[in-house]
C-alpha positions as CSV (number, residue, x, y, z in Angstrom):
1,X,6.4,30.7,43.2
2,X,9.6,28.7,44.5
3,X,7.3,25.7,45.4
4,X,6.8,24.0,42.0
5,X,4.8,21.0,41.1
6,X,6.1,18.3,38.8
7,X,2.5,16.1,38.9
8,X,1.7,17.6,35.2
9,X,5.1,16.7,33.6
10,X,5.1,12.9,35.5
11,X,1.5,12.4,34.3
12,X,2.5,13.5,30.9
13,X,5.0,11.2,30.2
14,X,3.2,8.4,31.6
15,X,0.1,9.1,29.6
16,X,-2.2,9.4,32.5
17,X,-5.1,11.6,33.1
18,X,-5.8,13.6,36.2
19,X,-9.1,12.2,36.5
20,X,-8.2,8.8,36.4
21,X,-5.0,9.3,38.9
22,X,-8.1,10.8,41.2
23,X,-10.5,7.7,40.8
24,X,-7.2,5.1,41.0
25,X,-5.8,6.6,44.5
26,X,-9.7,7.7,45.8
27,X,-8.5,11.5,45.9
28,X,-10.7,14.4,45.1
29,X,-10.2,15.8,41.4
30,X,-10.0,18.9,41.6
31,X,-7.5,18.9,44.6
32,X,-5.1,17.0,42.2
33,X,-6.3,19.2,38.9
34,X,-5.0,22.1,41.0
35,X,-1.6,20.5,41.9
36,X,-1.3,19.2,38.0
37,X,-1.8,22.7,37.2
38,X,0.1,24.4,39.8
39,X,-2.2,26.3,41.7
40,X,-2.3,24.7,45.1
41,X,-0.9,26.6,48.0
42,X,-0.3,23.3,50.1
43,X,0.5,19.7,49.7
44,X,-1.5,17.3,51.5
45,X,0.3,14.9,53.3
46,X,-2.0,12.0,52.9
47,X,-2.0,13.0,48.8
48,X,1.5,12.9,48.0
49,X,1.1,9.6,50.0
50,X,-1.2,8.5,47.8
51,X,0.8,9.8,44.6
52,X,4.1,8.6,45.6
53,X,2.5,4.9,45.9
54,X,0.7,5.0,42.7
55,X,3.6,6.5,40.5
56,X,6.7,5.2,42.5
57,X,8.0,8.1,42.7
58,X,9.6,10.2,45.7
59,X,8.0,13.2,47.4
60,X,11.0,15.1,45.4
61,X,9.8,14.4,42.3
62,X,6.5,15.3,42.4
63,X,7.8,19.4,44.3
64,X,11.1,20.8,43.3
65,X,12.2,24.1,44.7
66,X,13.2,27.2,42.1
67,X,14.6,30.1,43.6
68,X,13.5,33.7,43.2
69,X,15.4,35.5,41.0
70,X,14.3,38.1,43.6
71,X,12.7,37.4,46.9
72,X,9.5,38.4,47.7
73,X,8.2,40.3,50.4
């Protein structure tokens, strides 16, 4: 996947649960358990809204882009 989610690290560090991230910006759980985790196939506009606010963080530091060693087809 060359579409990576930082949420897990960030939350990590700050000592913040998924759960309560989900109660503190009104977003459904398991929406942000599957970015945490890294199994989303989008990102909600209105949720990394909702993230960037709450952590202070940039849309870039919640995705990051790894290249392929090979691409896909």
């Amino acid at each position: 996947m060359a579409i990576h989610s930082n949420l897990k690290v960030i939350l990590d560090e700050r000592n913040l649960s998924v759960l309560q991230v989900s109660k503190d910006i009104e977003y459904r759980y398991e929406s942000l358990r599957k970015v945490y985790n890294n199994e989303n196939e989008h990102y909600p506009k209105k949720m990394l809204d909702k993230l960037c606010a709450y952590l202070n963080v940039e849309p870039g530091d919640l995705i990051s882009y790894k290249k392929n060693e090979k691409p896909s087809n």
